[in-house]
C-alpha positions in Angstrom: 0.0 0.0 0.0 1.3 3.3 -0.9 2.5 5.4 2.3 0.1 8.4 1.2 -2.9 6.3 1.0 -5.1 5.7 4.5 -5.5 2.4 5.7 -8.8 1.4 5.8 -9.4 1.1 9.5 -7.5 4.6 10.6 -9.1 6.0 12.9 -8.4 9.5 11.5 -10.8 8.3 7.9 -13.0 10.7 7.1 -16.8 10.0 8.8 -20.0 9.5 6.7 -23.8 9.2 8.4 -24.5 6.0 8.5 -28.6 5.2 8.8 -28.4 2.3 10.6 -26.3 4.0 13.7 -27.8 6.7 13.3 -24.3 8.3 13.4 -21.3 9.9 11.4 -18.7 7.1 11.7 -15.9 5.6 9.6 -14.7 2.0 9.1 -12.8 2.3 12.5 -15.6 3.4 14.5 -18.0 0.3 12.7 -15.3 -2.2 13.3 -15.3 -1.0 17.3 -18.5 -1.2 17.6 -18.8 -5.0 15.9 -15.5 -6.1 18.4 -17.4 -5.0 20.9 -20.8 -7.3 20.6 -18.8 -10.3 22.1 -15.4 -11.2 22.9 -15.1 -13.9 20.4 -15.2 -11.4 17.6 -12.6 -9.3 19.4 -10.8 -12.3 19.5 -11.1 -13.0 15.9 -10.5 -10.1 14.9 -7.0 -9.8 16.5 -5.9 -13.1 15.0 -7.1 -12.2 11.6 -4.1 -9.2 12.0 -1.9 -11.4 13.1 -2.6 -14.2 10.3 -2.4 -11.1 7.5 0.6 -9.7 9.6 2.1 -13.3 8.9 1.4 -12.8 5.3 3.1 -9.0 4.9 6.3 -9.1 7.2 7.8 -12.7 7.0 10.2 -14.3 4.9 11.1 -17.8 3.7 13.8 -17.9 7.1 11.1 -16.8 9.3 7.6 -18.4 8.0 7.7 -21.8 9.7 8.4 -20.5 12.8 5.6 -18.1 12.5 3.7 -20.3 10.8 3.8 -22.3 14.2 3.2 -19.9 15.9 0.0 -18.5 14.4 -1.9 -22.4 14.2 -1.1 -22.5 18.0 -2.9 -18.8 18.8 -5.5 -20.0 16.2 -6.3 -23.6 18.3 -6.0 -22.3 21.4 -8.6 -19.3 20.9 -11.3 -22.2 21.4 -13.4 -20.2 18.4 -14.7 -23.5 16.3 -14.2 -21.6 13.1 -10.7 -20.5 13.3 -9.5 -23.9 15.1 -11.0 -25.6 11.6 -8.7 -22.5 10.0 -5.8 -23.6 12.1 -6.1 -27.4 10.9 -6.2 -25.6 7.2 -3.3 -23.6 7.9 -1.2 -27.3 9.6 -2.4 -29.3 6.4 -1.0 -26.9 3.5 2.0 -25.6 6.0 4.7 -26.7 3.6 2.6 -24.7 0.7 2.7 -21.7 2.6 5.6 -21.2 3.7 7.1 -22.2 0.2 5.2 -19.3 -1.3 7.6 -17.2 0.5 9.9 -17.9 -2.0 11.0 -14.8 -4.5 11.3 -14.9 -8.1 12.8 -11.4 -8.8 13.1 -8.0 -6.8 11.1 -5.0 -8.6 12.5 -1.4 -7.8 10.6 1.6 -7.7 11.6 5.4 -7.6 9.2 7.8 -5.8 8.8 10.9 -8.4 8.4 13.1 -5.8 11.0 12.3 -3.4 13.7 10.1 -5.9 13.9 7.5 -2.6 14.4 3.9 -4.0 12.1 1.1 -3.1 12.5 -2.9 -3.2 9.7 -5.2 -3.6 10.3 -9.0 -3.1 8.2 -10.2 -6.2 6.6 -13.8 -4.6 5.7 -17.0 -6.5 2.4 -18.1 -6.4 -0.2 -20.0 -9.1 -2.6 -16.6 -9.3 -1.9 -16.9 -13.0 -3.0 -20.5 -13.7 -5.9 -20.3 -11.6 -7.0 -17.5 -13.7 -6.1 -19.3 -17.0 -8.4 -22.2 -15.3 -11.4 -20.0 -14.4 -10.9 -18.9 -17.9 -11.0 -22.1 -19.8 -13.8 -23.2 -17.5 -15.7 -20.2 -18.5 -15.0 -20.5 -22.3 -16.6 -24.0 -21.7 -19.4 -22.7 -20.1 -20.5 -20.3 -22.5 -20.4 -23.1 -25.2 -22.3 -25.5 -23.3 -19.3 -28.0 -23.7 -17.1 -29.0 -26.7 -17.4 -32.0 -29.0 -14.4 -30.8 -31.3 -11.3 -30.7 -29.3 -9.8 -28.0 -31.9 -12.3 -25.9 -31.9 -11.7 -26.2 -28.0 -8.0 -25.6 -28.4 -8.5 -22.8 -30.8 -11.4 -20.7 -28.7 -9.3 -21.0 -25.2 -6.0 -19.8 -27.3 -7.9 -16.6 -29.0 -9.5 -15.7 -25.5 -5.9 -16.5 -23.4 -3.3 -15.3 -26.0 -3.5 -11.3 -26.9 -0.4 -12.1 -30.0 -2.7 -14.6 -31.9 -4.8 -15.1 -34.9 -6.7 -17.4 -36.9 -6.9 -18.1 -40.9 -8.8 -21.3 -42.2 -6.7 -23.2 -44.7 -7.9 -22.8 -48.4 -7.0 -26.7 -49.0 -8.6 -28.3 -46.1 -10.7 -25.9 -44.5 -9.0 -26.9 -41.1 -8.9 -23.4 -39.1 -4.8 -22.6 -37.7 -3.5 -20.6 -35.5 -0.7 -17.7 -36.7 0.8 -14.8 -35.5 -0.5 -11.7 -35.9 0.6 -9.3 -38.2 2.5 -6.0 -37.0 0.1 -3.1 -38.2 3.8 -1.4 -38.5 5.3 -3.6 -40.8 
């Protein structure tokens, strides 16, 4: 997050009427008020910032032992749906802390103030679940496929942005092909 922009739960956010409370509050002020219906939800609420602190400020080095750390608050706040949560967390522990792992560093200058930042890029499979959801979608929309080509072909127009399509004046068959430069 950028250091200009407000979190979303600063207590100096600007405050907006809500109807319901009958009051001007911000996010802040809604969240106290929610913490404070029972102590469970207090409870969860500080271990969802300390599972999402987990996420932010750790490193391969120091994920499983704060990995560990975070099942054990999880079990022991005696909340049934975060002790299921800390079972989740125990079974794909080896996934998580593996998606510590960096694949490059990215480096930003600030325009304003020329200071040099580092971000860590991770690894993670955001980018083939997407190409799933796609291909699941393309299927969707066509009720299913009988012709595995014209399969093929539809999920490569929709996925690839440097593709094309000519049908073959021998056969008829439809193939794929680069697209043509508009410069050239």
């Amino acid at each position: 997050m950028c250091k200009d922009k407000k979190r979303l739960f600063d207590v100096t956010r600007k405050r907006y009427y809500n109807a319901h409370f009958r009051a001007y509050l911000n996010p802040y002020d809604i969240a106290q008020k929610l913490v404070s219906i029972h102590p469970d939800i207090n409870k969860a609420w500080e271990l969802k910032d300390e599972v999402t602190d987990f996420y932010v400020s750790n490193t391969i080095k120091t994920a499983p032992e704060a990995i560990e750390k975070v099942i054990k608050h999880l079990r022991e706040s005696n909340i049934e749906e975060l002790v299921a949560f800390s079972k989740t967390l125990s079974n794909w522990k080896v996934e998580i802390i593996n998606s510590f792992c960096t694949s490059k560093a990215e480096y930003n200058v600030s325009k304003d103030t020329g200071e040099i930042t580092v971000e860590q890029k991770r690894i993670n499979n955001a980018l083939m679940e997407n190409r799933n959801a796609i291909i699941k979608l393309v299927t969707k929309a066509a009720n299913g496929y009988r012709n595995w080509e014209r399969f093929r072909n539809r999920c490569m127009l929709v996925l690839e942005k440097g593709i094309d399509f000519e049908i073959d004046k021998d056969d008829g068959s439809v193939k794929m092909v680069e697209k043509m430069d508009p410069d050239n």
